[in-house]
C-alpha distance (Angstrom), angle and dihedral (degrees) to the residues before:
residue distance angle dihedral
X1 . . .
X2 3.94 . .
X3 4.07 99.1 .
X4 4.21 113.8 -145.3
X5 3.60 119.9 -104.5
X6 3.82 111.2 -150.6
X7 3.89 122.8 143.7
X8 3.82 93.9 -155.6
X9 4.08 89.0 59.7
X10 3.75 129.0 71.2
X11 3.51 119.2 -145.9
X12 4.12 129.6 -149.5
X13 3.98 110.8 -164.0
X14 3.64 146.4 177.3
X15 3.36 124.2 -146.9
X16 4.16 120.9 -170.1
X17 3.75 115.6 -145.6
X18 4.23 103.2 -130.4
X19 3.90 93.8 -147.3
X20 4.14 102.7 52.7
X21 4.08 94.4 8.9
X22 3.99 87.0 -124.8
X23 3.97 112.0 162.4
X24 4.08 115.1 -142.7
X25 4.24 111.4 -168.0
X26 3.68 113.4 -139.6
X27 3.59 139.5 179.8
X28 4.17 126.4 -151.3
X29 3.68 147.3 146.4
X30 3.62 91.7 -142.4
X31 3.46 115.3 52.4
X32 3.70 106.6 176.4
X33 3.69 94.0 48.3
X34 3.89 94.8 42.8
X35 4.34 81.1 50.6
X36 3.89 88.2 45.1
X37 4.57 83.3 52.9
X38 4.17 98.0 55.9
X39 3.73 90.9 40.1
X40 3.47 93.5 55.5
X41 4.04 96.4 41.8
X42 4.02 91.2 -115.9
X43 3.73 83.1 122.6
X44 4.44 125.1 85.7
X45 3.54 95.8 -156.2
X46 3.43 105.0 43.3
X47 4.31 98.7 30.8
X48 3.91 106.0 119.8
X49 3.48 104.5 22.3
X50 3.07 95.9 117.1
X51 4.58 121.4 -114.1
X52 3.82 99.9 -21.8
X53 4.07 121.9 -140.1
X54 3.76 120.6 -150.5
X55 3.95 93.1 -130.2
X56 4.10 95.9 170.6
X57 3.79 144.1 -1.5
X58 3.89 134.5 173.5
X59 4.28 121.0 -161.8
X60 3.36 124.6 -127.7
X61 3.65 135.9 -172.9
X62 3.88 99.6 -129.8
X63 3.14 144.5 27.6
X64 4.35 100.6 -117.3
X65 4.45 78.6 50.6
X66 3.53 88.3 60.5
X67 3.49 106.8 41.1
X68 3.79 88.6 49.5
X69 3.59 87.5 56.4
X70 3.59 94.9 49.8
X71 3.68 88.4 57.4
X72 3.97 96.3 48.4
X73 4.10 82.6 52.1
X74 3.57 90.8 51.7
X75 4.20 97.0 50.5
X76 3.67 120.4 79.5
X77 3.70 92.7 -103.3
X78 3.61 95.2 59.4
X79 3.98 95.2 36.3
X80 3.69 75.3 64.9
X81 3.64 98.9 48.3
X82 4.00 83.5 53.9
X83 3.61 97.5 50.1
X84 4.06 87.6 50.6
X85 3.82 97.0 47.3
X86 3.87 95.3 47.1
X87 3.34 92.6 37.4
X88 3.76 95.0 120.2
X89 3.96 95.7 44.3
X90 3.59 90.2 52.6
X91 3.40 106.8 58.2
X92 3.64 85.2 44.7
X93 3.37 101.4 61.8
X94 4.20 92.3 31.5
């Protein structure tokens, strides 16, 4: 997946830890060099988890749209919606 680069988007993503399969719910308006951050370990939340996958993201066109967003994801309701939209892709790749 080749993730968009556009500084007048914000983007809310979910990336899936390959070891333990943990999800962690982000928000950005630069996606490639926020991806380039937990890869590296430069990131808190995300540092030994183990390679991290970008599994989902969504665009939005501000910042408050995308934090919003990220919150929905993060409830049980939209942990839901995830688990129902990647449905497919996850039991794929286990």
């Amino acid at each position: 997946m080749n993730p968009v680069r556009d500084k007048n988007n914000w983007y809310t993503y979910i990336l899936r830890g390959q070891e333990k399969g943990t999800w962690y719910t982000g928000v950005t308006y630069d996606l490639r060099k926020r991806l380039q951050q937990h890869q590296s370990g430069q990131t808190r939340n995300t540092r030994g988890r183990g390679p991290l996958a970008l599994i989902y993201y969504e665009v939005c066109k501000d910042q408050e749209d995308a934090r919003s967003r990220e919150l929905y994801l993060k409830s049980g309701m939209g942990k839901r919606y995830l688990r129902n939209r990647l449905k497919r892709f996850l039991s794929l790749t286990g």
